[in-house]
C-alpha positions as a Python dict, from the first residue, in 0.01 Angstrom:
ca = {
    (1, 'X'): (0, 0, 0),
    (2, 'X'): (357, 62, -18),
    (3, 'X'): (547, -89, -306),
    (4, 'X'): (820, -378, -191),
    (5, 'X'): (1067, -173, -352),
    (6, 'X'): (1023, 124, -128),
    (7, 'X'): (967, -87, 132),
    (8, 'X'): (1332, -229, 92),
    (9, 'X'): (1478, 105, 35),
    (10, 'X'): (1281, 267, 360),
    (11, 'X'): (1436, -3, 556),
    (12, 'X'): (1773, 51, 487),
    (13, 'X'): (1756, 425, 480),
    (14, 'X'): (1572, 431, 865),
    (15, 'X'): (1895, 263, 964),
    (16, 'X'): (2027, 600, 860),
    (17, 'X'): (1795, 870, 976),
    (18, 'X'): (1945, 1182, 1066),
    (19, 'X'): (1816, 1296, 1399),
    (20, 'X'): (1939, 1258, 1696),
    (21, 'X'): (1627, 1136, 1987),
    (22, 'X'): (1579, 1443, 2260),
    (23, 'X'): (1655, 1190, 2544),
    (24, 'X'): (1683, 1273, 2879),
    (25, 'X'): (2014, 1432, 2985),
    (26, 'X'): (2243, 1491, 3282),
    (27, 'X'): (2301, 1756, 3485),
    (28, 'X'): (2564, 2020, 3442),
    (29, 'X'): (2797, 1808, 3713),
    (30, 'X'): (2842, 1519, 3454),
    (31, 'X'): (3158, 1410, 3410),
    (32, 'X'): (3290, 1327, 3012),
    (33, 'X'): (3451, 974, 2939),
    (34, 'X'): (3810, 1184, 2890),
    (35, 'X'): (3810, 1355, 3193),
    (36, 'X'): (3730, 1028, 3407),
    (37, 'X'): (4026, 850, 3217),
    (38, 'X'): (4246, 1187, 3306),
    (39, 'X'): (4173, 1104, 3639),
    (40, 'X'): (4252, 783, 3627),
    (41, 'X'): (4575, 869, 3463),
    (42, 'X'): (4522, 716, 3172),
    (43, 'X'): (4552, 827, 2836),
    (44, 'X'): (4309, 1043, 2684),
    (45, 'X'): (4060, 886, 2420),
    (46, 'X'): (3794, 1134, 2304),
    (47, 'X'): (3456, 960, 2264),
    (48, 'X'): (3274, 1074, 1975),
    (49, 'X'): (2937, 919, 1923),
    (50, 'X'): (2766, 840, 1617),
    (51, 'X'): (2464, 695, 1432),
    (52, 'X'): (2507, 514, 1072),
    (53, 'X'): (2368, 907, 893),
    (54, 'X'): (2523, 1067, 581),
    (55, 'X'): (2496, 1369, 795),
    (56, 'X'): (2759, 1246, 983),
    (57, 'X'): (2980, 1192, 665),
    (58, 'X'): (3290, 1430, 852),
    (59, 'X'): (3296, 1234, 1168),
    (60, 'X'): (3353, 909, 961),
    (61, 'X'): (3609, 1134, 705),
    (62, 'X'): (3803, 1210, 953),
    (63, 'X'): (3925, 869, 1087),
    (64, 'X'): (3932, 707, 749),
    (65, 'X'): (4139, 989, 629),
    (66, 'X'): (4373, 1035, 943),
    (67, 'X'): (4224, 1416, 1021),
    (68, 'X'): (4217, 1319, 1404),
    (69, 'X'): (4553, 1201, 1377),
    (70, 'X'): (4675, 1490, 1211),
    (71, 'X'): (4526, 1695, 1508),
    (72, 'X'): (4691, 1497, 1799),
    (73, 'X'): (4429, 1381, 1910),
    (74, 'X'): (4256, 1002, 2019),
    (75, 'X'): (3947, 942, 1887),
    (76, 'X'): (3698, 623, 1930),
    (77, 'X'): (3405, 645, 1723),
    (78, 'X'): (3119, 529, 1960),
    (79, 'X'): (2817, 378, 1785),
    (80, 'X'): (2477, 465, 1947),
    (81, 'X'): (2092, 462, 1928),
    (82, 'X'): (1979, 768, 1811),
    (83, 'X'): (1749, 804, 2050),
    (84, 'X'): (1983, 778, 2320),
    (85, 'X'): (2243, 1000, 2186),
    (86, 'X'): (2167, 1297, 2443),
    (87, 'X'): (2178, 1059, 2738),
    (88, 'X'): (2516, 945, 2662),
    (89, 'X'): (2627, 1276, 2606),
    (90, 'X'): (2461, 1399, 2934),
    (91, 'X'): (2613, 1117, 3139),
    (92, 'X'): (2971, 1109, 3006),
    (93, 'X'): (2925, 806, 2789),
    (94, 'X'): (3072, 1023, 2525),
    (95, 'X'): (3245, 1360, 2483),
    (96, 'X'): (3133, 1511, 2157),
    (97, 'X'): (2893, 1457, 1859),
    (98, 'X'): (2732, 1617, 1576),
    (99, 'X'): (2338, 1729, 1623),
    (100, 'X'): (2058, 1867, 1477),
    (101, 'X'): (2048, 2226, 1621),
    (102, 'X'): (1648, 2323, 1612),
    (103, 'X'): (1633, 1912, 1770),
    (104, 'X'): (1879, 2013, 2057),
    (105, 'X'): (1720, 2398, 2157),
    (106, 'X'): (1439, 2223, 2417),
    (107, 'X'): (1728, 1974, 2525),
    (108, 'X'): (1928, 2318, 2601),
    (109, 'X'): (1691, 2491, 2772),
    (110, 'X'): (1631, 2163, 3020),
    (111, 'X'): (1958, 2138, 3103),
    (112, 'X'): (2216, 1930, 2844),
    (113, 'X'): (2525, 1974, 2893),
    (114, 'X'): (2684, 2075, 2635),
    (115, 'X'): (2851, 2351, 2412),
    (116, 'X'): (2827, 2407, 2062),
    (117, 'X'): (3162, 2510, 1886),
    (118, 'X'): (3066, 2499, 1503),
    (119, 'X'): (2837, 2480, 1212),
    (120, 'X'): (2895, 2178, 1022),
    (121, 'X'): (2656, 2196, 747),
    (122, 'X'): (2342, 2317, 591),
    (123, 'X'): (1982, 2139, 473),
    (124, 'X'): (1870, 1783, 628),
    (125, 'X'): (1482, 1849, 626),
    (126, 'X'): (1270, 1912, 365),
    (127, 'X'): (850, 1918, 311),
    (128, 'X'): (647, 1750, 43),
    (129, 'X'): (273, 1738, -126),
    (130, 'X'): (157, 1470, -393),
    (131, 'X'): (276, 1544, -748),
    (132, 'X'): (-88, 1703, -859),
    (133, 'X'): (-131, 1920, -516),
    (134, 'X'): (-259, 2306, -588),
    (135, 'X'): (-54, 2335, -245),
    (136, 'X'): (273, 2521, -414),
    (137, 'X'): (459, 2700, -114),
    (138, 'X'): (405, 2698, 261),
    (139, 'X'): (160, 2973, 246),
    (140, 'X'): (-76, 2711, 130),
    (141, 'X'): (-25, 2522, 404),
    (142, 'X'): (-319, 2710, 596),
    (143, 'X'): (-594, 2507, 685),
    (144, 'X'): (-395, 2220, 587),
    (145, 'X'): (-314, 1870, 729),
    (146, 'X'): (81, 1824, 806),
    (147, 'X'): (173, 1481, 831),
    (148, 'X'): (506, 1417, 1102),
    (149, 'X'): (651, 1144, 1238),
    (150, 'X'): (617, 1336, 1608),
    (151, 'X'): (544, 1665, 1754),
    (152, 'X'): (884, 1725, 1833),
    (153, 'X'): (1061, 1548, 1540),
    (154, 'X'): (1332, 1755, 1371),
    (155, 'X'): (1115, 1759, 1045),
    (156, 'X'): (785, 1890, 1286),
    (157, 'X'): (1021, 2160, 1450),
    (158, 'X'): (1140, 2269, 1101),
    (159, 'X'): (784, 2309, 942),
    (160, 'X'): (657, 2475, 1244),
    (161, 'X'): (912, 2743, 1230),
    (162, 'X'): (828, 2791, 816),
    (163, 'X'): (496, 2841, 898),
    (164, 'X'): (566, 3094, 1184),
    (165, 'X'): (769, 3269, 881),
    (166, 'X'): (461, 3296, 685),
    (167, 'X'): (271, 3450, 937),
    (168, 'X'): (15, 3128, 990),
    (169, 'X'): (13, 3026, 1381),
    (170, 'X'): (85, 2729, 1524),
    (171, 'X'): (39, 2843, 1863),
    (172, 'X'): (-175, 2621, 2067),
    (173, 'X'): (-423, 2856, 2096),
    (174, 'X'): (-460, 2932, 1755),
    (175, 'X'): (-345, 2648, 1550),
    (176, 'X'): (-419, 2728, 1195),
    (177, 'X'): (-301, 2414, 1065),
    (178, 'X'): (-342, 2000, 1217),
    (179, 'X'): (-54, 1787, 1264),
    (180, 'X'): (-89, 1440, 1263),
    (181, 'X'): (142, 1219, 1368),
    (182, 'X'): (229, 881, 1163),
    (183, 'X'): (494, 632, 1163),
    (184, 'X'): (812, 715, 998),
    (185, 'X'): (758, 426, 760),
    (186, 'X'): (362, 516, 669),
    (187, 'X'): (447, 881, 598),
    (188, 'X'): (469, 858, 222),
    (189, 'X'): (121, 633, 222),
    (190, 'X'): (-76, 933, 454),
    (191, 'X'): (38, 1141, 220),
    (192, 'X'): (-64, 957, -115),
    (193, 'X'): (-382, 863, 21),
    (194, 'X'): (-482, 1177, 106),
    (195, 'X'): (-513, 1097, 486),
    (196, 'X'): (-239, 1458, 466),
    (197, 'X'): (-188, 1708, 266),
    (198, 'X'): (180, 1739, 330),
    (199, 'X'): (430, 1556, 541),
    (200, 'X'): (769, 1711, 720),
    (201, 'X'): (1053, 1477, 785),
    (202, 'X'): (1408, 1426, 769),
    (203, 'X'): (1667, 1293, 501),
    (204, 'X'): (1737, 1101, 360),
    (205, 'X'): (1384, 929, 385),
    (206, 'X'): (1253, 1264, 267),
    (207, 'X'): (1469, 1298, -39),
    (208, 'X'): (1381, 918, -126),
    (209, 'X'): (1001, 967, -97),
    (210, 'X'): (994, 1258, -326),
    (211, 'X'): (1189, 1057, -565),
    (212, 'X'): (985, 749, -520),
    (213, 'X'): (694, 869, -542),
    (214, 'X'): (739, 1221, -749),
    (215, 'X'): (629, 1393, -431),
    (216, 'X'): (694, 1826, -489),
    (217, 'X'): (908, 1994, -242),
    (218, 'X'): (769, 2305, -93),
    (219, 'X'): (1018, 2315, 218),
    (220, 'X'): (1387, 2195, 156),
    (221, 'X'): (1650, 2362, 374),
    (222, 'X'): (1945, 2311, 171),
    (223, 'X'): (1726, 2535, -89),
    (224, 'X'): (1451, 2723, 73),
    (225, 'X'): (1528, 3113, 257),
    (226, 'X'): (1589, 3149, 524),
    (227, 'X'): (1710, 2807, 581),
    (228, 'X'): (1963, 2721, 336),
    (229, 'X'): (2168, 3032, 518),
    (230, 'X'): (2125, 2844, 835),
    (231, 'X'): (2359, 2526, 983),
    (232, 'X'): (2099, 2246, 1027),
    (233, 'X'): (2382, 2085, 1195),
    (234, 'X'): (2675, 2161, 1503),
    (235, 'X'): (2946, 1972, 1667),
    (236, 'X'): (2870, 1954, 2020),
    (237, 'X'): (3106, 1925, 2255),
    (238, 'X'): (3094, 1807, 2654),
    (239, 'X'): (3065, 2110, 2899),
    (240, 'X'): (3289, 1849, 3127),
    (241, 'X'): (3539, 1778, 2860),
    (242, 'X'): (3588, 2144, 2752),
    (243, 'X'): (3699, 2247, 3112),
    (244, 'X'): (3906, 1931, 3154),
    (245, 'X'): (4064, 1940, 2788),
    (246, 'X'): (3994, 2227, 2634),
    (247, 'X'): (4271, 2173, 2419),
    (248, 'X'): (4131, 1822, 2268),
    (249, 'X'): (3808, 1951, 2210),
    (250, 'X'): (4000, 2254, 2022),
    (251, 'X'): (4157, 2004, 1849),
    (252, 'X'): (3836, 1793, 1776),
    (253, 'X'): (3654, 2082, 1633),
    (254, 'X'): (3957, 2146, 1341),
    (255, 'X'): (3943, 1813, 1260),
    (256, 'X'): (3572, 1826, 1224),
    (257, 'X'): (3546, 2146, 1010),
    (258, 'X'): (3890, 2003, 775),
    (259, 'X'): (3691, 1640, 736),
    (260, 'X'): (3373, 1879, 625),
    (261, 'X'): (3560, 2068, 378),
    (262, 'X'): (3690, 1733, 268),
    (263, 'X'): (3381, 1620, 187),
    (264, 'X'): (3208, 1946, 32),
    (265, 'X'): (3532, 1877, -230),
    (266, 'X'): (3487, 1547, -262),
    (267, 'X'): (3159, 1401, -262),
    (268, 'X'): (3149, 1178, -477),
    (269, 'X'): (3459, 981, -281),
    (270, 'X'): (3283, 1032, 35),
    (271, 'X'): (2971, 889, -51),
    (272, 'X'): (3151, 586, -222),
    (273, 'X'): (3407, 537, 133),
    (274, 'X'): (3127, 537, 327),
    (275, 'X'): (2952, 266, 145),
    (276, 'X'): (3266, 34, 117),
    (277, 'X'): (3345, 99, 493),
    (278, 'X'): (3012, -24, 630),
    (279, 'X'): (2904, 331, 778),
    (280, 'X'): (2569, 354, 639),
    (281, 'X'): (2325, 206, 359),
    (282, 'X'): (2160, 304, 67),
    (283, 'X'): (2229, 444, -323),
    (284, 'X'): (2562, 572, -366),
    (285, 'X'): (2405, 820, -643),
    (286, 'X'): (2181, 960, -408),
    (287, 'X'): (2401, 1004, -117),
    (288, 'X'): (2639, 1207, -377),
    (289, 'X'): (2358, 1386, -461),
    (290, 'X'): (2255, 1526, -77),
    (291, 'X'): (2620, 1540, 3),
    (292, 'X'): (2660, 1823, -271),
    (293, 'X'): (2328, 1947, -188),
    (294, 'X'): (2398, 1999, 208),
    (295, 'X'): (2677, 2255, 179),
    (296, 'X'): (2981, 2116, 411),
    (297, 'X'): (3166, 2471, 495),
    (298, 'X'): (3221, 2484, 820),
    (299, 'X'): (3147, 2842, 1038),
    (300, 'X'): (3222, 2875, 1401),
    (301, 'X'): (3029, 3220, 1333),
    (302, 'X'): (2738, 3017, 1163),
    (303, 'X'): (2696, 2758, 1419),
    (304, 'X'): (2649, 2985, 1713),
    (305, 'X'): (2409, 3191, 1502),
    (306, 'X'): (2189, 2871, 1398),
    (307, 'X'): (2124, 2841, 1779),
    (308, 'X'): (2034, 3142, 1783),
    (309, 'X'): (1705, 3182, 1464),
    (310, 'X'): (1624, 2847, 1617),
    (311, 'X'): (1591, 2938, 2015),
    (312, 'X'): (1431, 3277, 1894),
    (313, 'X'): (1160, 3104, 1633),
    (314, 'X'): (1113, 2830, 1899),
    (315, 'X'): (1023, 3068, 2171),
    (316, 'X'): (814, 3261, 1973),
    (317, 'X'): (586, 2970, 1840),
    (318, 'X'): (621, 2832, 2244),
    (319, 'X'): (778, 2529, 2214),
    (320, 'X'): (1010, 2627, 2413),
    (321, 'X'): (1001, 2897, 2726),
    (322, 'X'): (1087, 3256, 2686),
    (323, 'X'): (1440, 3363, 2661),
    (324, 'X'): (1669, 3596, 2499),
    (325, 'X'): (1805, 3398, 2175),
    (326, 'X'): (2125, 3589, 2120),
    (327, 'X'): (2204, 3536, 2490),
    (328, 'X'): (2088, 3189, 2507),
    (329, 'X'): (2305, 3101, 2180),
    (330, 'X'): (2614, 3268, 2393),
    (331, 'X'): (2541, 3028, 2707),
    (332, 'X'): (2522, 2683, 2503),
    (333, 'X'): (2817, 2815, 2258),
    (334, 'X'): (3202, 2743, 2289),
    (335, 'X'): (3454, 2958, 2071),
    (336, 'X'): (3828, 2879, 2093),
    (337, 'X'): (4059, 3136, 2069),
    (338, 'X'): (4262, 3171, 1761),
    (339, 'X'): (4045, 2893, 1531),
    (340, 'X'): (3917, 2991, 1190),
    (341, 'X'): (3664, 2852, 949),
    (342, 'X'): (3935, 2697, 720),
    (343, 'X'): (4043, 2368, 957),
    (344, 'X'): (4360, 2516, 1045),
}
């Protein structure tokens, strides 16, 4: 049984889980919350949603230290359900927001909306085995029970595509390892009881189990080739609002990468602003910790590439159909002219 105080801890830290739910979506003739108020003639407010995650330190950053303002640009921070996060970007509810990319490749392929137009950050996921396992790296995961919250959770995409990397199948056809799927919240029991031999899932519930509970990482993609050279995480942007204001969402994207920089040089204020402002729970230590650990330099480069090991690995293993990664990353990508890495 779980102990009360992980119990407390998992509660707060759900509040803050990371991914964003592969909801249904709109289709490409959406219209974005600023182009109806350009219509309208009203002024232009761009809609940026968010969920209470430390992933999404630089969207908060960036309000509480004025990097929207300093663009020229509106913004209203629009608080959603992460599960309904690709709705509301499908159907205009909001114009931008920050998502996990190997989370968003299916939601691509079926028709979202929207355009990537930069890496944010690295890690977010990360794999774990009891404290005595002989299971050391994923190689040993063949023949193996993987414990996941769902088949299509960000932390069941990730392992999937680790596993393809070692050369063990997870084809349907010739599935050399057994996912079972377990409540967020039970994860860390399967795993101790032995009901698993491993479980995938996202931070920062993942980094608080293996503390918790002395758990071994064996995946962590802020460490682990080829992962920690990958963004976990890109600013997506409205196909809508980019045609009706490409400027703004030019404008949103510097302020994004210049409130990430901020808070790869300043952690340990981040994680303490956060706290005090109400944007998300749990242990100030720890959040400082991941913050460091998740690598906040911003690539436009980067971002577009991410899509791209992600569509390729996906369509390999058959999650997703077929298709041409490099082109596919093009088609769901956005790069403004004259915008560099640096938030200038």
């Amino acid at each position: 049984m779980l102990n009360k105080k992980y119990t407390k801890m998992i509660a707060a830290l759900a509040i803050a889980g990371f991914a964003f739910g592969a909801a249904g979506c709109g289709g490409d003739n959406a219209k974005s919350a600023g182009s109806t108020a350009a219509k309208s003639g009203q002024k232009v407010v761009v809609k940026v949603g968010t969920t209470p995650s430390l992933c999404q330190a630089p969207l908060f950053v960036a309000k509480e230290k004025g990097f929207y303002k300093d663009a020229g640009i509106d913004v209203e921070l629009v608080s959603l359900e992460s599960q309904n996060a690709n709705e509301a970007i499908g159907t205009g509810k909001i114009d931008a927001m920050q998502t996990l990319v190997a989370k968003t490749i299916q939601p691509w392929q079926n028709g979202l909306p929207v355009k990537g137009t930069t890496g944010v950050h690295y890690g977010c996921v990360r794999a774990v085995v009891r404290g005595d396992s002989d299971i050391k790296t994923v190689k040993d995961l063949k023949g193996k029970k993987i414990g996941v919250q769902g088949l299509a959770d960000t932390g069941a995409v990730t392992i999937q595509r680790a596993l393809e990397h070692e050369g063990i199948s997870v084809k349907p056809e010739k599935m050399e390892v057994e996912f079972v799927t377990v409540d967020r919240n039970s994860l860390p029991q399967a795993l101790q009881s032995g009901q698993v031999d491993a479980i995938a899932m996202t931070d920062p519930v993942g980094y608080a189990t293996q503390k918790e509970f002395g758990f071994k990482p064996i995946l962590d993609t802020a460490a682990t080739k080829p992962f920690n050279e990958e963004y976990c995480c890109d600013l997506v942007i409205s196909s809508a609002f980019i045609d009706a204001h490409k400027d703004e969402a030019k404008k949103l994207t510097r302020a994004i990468q210049k409130a990430a920089l901020y808070v790869h040089d300043h952690p340990e204020e981040v994680a303490k602003l956060l706290k005090e402002k109400n944007y998300l729970a749990g242990d100030v230590e720890s959040n400082i910790e991941l913050l460091k650990s998740y690598n906040y330099t911003p690539s436009i480069k980067g971002g577009e590439k991410a899509i791209e090991a992600s569509a390729k690995d996906l369509s390999a293993i058959g999650i997703i159909k077929p298709v041409d990664a490099g082109q596919f990353a093009k088609d769901n990508y956005y790069t403004f002219e004259d915008l560099s890495d640096d938030g200038k």
